[in-house]
C-alpha positions as CSV (number, residue, x, y, z in Angstrom):
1,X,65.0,111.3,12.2
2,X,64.8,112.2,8.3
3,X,62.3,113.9,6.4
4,X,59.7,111.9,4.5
5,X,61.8,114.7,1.2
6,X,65.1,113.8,2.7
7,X,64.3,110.0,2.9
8,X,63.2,110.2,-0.8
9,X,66.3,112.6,-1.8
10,X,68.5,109.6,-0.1
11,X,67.1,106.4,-0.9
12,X,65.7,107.5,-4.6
13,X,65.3,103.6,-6.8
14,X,66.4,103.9,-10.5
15,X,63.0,102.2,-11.1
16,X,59.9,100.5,-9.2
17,X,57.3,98.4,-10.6
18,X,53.9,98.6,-9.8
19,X,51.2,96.0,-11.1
20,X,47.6,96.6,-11.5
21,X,45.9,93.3,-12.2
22,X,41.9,92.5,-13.4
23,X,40.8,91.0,-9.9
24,X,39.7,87.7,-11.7
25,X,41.0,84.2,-11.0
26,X,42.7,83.9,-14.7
27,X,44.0,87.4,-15.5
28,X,45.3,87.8,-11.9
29,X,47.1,84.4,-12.1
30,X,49.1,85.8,-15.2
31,X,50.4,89.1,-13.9
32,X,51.4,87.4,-10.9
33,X,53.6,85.1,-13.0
34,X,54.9,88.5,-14.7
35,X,55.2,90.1,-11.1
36,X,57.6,87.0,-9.8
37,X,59.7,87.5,-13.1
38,X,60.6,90.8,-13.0
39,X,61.4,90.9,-8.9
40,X,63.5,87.4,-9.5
41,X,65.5,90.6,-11.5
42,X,66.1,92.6,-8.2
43,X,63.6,95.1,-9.5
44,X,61.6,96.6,-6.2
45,X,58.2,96.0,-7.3
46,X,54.4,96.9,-5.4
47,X,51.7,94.1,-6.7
48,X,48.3,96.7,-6.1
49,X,45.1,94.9,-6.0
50,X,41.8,94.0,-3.3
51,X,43.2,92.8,-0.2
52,X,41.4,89.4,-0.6
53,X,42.7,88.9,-3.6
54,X,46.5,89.6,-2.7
55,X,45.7,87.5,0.6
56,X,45.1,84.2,-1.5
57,X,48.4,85.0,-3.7
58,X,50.5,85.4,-0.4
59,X,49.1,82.0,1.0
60,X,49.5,80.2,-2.8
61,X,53.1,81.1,-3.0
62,X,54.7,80.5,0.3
63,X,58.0,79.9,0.3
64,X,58.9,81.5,-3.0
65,X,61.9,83.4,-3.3
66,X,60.5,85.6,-6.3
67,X,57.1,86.2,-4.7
68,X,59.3,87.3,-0.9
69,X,60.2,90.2,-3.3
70,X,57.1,91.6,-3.9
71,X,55.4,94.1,-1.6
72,X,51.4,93.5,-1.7
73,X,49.7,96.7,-1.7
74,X,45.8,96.5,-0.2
75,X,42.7,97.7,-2.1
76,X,39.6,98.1,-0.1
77,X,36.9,97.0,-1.3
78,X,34.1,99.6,-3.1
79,X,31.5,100.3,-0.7
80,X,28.4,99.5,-3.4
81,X,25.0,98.9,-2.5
82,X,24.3,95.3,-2.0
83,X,21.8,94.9,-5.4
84,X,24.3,96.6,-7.3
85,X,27.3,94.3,-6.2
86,X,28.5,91.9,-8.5
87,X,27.9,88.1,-7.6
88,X,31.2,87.4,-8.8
89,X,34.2,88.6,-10.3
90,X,34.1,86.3,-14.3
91,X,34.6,86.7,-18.1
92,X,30.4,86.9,-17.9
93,X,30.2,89.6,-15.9
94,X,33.5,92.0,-17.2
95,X,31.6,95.2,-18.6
96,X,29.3,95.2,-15.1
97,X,32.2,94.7,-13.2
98,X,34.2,97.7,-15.0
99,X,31.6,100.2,-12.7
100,X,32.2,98.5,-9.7
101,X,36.2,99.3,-10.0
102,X,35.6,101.8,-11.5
103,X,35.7,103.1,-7.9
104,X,39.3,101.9,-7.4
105,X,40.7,104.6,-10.5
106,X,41.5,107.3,-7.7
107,X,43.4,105.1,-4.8
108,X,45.3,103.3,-7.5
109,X,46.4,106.5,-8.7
110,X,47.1,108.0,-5.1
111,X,49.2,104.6,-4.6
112,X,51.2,105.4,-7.6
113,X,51.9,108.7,-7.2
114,X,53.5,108.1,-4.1
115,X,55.7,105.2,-5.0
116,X,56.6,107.6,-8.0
117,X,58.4,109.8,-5.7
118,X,60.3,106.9,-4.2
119,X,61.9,106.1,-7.8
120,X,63.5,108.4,-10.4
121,X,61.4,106.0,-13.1
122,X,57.5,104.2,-12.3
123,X,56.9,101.3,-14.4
124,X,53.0,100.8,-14.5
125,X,52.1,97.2,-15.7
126,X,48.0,97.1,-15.8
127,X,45.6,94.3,-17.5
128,X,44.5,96.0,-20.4
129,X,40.8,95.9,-19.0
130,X,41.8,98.2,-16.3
131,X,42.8,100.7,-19.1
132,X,39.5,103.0,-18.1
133,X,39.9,102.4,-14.3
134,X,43.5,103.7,-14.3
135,X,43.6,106.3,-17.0
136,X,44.6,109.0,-14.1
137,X,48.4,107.2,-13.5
138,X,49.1,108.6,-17.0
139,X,50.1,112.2,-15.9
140,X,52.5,111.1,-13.4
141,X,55.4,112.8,-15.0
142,X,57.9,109.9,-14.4
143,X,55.2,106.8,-15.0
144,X,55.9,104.6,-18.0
145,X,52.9,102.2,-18.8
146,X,53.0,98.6,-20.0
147,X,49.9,96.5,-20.5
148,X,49.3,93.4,-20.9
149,X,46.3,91.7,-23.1
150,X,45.1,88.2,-21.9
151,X,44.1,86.6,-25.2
152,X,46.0,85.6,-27.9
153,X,47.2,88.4,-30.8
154,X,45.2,86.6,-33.2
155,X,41.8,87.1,-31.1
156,X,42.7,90.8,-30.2
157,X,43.9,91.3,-34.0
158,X,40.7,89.7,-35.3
159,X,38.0,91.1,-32.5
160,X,39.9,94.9,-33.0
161,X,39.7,93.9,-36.7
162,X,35.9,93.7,-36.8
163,X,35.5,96.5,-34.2
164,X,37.4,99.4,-35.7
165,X,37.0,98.0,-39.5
166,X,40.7,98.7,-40.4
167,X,42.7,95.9,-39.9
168,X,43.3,93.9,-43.4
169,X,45.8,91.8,-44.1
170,X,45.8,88.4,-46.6
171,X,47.7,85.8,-43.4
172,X,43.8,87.2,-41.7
173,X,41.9,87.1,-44.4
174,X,43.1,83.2,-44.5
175,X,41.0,82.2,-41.6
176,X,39.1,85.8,-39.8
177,X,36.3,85.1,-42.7
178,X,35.1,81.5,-40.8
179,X,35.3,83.7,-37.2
180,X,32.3,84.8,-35.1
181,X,30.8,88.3,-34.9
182,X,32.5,89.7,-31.9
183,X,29.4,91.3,-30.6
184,X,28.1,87.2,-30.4
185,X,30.9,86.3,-28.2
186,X,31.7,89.3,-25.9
187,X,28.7,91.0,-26.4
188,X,27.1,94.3,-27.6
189,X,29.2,96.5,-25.5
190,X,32.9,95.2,-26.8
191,X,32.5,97.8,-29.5
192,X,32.6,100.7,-26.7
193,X,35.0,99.3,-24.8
194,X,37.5,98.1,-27.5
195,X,37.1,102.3,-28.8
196,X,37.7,103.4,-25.1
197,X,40.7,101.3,-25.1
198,X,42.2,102.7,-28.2
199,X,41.0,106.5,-26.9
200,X,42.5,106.1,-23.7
201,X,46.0,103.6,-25.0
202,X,48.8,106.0,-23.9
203,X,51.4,103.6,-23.4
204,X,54.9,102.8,-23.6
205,X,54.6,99.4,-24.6
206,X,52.3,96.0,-24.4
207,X,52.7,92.2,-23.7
208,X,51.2,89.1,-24.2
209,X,50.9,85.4,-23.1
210,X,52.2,84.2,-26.1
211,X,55.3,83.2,-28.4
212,X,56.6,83.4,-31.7
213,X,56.5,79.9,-32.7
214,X,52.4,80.1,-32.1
215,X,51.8,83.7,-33.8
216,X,54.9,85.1,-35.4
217,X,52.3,86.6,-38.0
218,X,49.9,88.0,-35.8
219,X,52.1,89.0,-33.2
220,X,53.6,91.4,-36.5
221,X,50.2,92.0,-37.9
222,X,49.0,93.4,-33.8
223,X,52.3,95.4,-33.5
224,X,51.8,97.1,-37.1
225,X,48.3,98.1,-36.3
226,X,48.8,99.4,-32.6
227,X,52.2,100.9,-33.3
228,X,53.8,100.3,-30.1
229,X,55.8,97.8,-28.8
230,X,54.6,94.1,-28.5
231,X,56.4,91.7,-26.4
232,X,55.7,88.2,-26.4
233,X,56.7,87.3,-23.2
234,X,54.8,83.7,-22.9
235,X,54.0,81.0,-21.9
236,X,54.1,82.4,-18.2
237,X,54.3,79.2,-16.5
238,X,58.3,79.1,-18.2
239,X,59.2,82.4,-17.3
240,X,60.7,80.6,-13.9
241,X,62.0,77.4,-13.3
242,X,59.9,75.2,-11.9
243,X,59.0,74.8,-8.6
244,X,59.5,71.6,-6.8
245,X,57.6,68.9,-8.5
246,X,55.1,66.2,-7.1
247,X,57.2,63.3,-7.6
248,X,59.5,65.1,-4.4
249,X,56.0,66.3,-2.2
250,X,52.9,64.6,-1.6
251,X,51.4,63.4,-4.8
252,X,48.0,64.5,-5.9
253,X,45.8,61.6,-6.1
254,X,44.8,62.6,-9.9
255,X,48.9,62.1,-10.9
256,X,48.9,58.5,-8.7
257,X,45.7,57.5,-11.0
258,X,47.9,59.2,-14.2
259,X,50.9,56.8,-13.1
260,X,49.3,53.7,-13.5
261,X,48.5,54.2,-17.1
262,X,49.7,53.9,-20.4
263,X,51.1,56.6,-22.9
264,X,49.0,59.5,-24.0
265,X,45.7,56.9,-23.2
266,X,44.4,59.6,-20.5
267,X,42.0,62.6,-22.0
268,X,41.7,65.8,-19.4
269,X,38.6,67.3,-19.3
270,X,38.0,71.2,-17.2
271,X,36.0,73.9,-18.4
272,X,38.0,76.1,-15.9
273,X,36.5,77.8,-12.8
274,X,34.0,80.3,-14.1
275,X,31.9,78.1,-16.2
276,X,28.7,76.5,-16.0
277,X,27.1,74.0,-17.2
278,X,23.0,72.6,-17.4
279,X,22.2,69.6,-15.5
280,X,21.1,68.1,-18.9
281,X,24.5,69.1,-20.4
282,X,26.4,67.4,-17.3
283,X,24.3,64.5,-17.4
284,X,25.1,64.1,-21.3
285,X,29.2,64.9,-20.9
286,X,28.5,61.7,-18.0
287,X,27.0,59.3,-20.9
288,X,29.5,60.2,-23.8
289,X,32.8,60.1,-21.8
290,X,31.8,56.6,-20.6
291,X,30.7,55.6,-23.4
292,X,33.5,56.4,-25.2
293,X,35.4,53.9,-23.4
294,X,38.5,56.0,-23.3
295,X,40.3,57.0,-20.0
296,X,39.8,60.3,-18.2
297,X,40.4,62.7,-15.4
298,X,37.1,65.1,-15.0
299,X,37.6,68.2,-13.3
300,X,34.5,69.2,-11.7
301,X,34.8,72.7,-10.3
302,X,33.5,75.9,-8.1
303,X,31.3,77.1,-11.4
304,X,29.7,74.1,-11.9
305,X,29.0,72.9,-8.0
306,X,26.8,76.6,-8.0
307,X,24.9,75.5,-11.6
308,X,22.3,78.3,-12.0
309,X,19.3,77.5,-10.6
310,X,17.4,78.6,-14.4
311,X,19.3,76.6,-16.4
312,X,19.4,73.8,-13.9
313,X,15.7,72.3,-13.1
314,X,15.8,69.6,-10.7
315,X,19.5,70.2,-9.6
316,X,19.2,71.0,-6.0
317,X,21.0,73.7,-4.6
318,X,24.6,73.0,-3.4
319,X,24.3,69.6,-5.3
320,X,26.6,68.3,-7.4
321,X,26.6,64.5,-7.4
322,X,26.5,63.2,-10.8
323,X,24.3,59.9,-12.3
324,X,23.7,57.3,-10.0
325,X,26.3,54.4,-10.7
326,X,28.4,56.2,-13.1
327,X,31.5,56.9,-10.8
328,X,30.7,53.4,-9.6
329,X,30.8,52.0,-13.3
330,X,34.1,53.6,-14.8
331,X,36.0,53.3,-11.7
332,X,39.7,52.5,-12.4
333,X,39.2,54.2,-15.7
334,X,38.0,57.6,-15.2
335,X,37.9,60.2,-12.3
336,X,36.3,62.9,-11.2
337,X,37.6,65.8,-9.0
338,X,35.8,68.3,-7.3
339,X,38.6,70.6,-6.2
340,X,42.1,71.8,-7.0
341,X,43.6,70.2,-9.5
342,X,47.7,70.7,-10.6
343,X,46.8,71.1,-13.6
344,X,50.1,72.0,-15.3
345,X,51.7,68.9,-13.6
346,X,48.6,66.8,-15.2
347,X,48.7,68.0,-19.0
348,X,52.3,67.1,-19.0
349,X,52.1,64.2,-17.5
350,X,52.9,61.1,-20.1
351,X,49.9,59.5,-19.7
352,X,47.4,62.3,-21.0
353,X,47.1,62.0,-24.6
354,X,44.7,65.0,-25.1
355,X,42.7,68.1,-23.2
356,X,38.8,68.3,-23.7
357,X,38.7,72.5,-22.9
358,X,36.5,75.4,-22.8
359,X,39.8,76.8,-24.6
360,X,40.8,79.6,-22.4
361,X,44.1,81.0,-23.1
362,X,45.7,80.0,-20.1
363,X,44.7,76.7,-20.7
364,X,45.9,76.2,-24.4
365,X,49.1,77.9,-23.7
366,X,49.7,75.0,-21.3
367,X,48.5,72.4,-23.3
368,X,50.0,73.4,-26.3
369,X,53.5,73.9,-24.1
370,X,53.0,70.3,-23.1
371,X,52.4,68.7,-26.8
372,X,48.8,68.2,-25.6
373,X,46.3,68.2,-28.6
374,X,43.1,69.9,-27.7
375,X,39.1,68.7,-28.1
376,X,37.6,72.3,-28.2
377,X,34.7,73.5,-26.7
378,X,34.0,76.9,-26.5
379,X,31.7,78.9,-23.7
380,X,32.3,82.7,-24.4
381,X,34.4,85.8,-25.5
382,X,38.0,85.2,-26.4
383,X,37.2,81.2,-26.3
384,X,35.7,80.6,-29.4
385,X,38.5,82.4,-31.4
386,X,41.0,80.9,-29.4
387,X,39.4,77.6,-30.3
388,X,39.2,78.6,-34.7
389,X,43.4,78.6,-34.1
390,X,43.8,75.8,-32.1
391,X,41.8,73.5,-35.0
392,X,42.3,75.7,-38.3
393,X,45.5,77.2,-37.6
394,X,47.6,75.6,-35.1
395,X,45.6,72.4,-36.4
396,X,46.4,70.6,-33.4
397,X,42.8,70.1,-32.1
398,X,39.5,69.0,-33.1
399,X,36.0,70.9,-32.9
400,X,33.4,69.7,-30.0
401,X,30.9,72.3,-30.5
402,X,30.6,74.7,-33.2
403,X,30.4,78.1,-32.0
404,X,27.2,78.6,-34.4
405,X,25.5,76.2,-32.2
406,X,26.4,77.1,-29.0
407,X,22.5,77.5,-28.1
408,X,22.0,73.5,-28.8
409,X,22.9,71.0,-26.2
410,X,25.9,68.7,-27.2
411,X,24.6,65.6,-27.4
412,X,26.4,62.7,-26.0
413,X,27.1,61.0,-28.8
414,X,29.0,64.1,-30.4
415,X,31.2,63.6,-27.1
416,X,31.9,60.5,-27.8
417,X,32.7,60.8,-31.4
418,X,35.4,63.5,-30.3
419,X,36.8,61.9,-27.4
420,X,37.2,58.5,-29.8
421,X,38.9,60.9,-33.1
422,X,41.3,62.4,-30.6
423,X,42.3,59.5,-28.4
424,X,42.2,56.4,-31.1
425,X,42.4,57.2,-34.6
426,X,45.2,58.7,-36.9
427,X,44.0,61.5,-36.9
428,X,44.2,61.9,-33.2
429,X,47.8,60.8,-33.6
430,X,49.1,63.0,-36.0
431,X,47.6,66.0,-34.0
432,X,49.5,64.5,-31.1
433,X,52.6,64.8,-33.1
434,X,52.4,68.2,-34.5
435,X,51.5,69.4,-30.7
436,X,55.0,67.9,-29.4
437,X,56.7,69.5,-32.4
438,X,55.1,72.7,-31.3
439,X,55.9,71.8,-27.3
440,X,59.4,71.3,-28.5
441,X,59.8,74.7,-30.4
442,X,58.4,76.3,-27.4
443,X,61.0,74.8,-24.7
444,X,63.7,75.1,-26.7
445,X,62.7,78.9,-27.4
446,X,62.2,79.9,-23.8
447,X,66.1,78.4,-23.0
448,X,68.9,80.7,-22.5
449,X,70.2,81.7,-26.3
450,X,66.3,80.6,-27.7
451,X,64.3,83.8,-29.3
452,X,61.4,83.7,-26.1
453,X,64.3,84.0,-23.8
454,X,66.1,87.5,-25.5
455,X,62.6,88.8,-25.9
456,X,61.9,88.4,-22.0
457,X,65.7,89.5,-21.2
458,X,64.8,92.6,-23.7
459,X,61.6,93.5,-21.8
460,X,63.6,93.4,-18.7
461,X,66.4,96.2,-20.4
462,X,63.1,98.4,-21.6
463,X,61.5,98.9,-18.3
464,X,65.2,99.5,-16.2
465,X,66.5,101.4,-18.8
């Protein structure tokens, strides 16, 4: 029987892989999409993260060639004391939930030195949030590091802007003026972190969930300032072909609904799965969508089912019905979902005609992918940036809430006012049409010969070569 030295001396890889994600629903989702591209490459590659978390991956992607590649390596845990344990792992609770894995920095590292002695080059891809956690892996001696930012390169490129007081350009200065203090939307200790970042940034390279056709300038503008390579590798959900579609499985009940109605006459309306929202601001989203008399599909999620007991007087626990009647009385023109959704399949389904969001990134790359125009309505950090370019830059969407009174409840007529502008008027329209322009740049870019498509086959040749 060999040596463990022998075994390595014989069965040495030119290069390994090894992905660190931030263990939350959003960020995870993205570097998973990154992990299937690069092993649908042949590239060995060890997907490192809490066993729970690669548990629900393994179950989500059955059957998928790419993900069969991947070797999912387990994380126990942290033991922590129970008042000291996050209640759950969201954009609210990031900086708190830094400590807590902060405890994973040394079996990470242990994990990656070995695989560096299975391969004569390690290829460390981490969520930039995990720079601190996993500052050890740079003095492997054959490690490369990539990371990878989860917001757009005009919110990192505005947010590092106002941080580090440096960054000054005149395509910035064009819009950064109307943005929010940073401290207001990630708060108070973004200015430590974003420094730490910067201190600690030893890497080969970074990537994005973005594209040239949305932010060729700020893409440069990020690049220039960081000096390092920045690949724009998005939007994720086009790095593989498509799995198999509804129309060939079981169709989810919200794309039979979708079917039976006209062209862009549909809005979608999800504030993701880590938000939530007041009784009072549920009960007045329930009066202006059906008042609006528009169509719509309402995704009621996880966040919003556990509404916090504080903000949410007379909601009881574990409740989440909504208004007596209401269901009752908009039946056959709206829906409401309380679980998984497809929501990819839904925003580019022909029927939906516009997206009312808490404007994730995620979400607006796959709206925007889709030519869906975007009613924005921003709950915290990156969102509200996120939402200043999808309406003043992208000008493809059209302001719910303005960010300067996010302390105010939105009334329900304001949500009816927006849901009318975007689904009925001109306006609405021509949004529509400079979305699908956009959608069209962006498949067309991401085809074999199109600029996304040598970027993503260049990324490929950096970290083999």
């Amino acid at each position: 029987m060999a040596t463990n030295s022998s075994t390595t001396t014989l069965y040495l890889s030119s290069v390994i892989v090894a992905i660190i994600p931030w263990p939350e629903h959003g960020h995870l989702n993205q570097l998973f999409h990154i992990a299937n591209f690069i092993s649908s490459h042949n590239i060995p590659l060890h997907f490192i993260s809490l066993t729970n978390k690669n548990q629900e991956l393994k179950i989500r992607a059955q059957n998928s060639l790419s993900t069969s590649r991947i070797q999912f390596n387990d994380l126990i845990a942290p033991s922590i004391t129970q008042n000291s344990q996050p209640k759950d792992v969201n954009f609210a609770d990031e900086y708190a939930f830094l400590a807590y894995l902060d405890k994973l920095g040394d079996p990470i590292c242990k994990k990656c030195i070995a695989l560096s002695k299975r391969a004569k080059k390690l290829v460390i891809v981490f969520d930039s949030l995990m720079t601190d956690v996993i500052k050890d892996v740079y003095s492997i001696s054959n490690a490369v590091c990539y990371s990878f930012h989860a917001i757009p390169a005009f919110t990192m490129y505005s947010t590092f802007r106002q941080v580090v007081d440096k960054y000054q350009d005149q395509v910035a200065r064009q819009v950064f003026d109307e943005l929010p203090k940073v401290e207001d939307c990630f708060g108070p200790d973004v200015f430590e972190f974003v420094k730490k970042e910067i201190e600690c940034n030893l890497n080969n390279g970074e990537f994005m969930n973005s594209c040239r056709e949305l932010e060729g300038n700020y893409l440069d503008l990020l690049a220039n300032v960081r000096n390092k390579p920045l690949f724009a590798l998005g939007p994720f959900h086009m790095l593989l072909e498509s799995p198999e579609s509804s129309s060939n499985r079981d169709r989810h009940e919200c794309l039979e609904f979708l079917d039976k109605q006209d062209v862009n006459s549909v809005i979608f309306v999800s504030f993701g799965t880590t938000t939530t929202l007041s009784l009072e601001q549920v009960n007045e989203l329930v009066l202006g969508l059906e008042r609006s008399n528009h169509k719509f599909i309402w995704v009621l999620r996880e966040a919003d089912k556990k509404m916090d007991t504080e903000k949410c007087e007379g909601w009881k626990e574990g409740s989440f019905e909504l208004p007596e009647g209401f269901e009752e009385r908009v039946e056959g023109r709206g829906m409401v979902v309380r679980n998984w959704v497809p929501q990819l399949e839904i925003l580019g389904h022909k029927s939906i005609g516009g997206f009312l969001s808490h404007c994730g990134w995620n979400s607006c790359m796959e709206s925007v992918s889709m030519g869906v125009p975007i009613a924005t309505w921003p709950i915290s950090v990156d969102q509200p940036y996120n939402a200043v370019f999808v309406t003043n830059v992208l000008k493809i969407g059209i302001p719910v809430r303005s960010w300067a009174c996010r302390e105010e409840l939105v009334t329900s007529a304001v949500i009816e006012n927006a849901v009318r502008t975007l689904m009925g008027t001109t306006q609405g329209d021509e949004m529509r049409k400079r979305a699908m322009k956009l959608s069209n740049k962006i498949k067309s870019s991401v085809s074999p010969g199109g600029l996304a498509h040598k970027e993503r086959e260049s990324f490929i040749s950096c970290i083999t070569k």
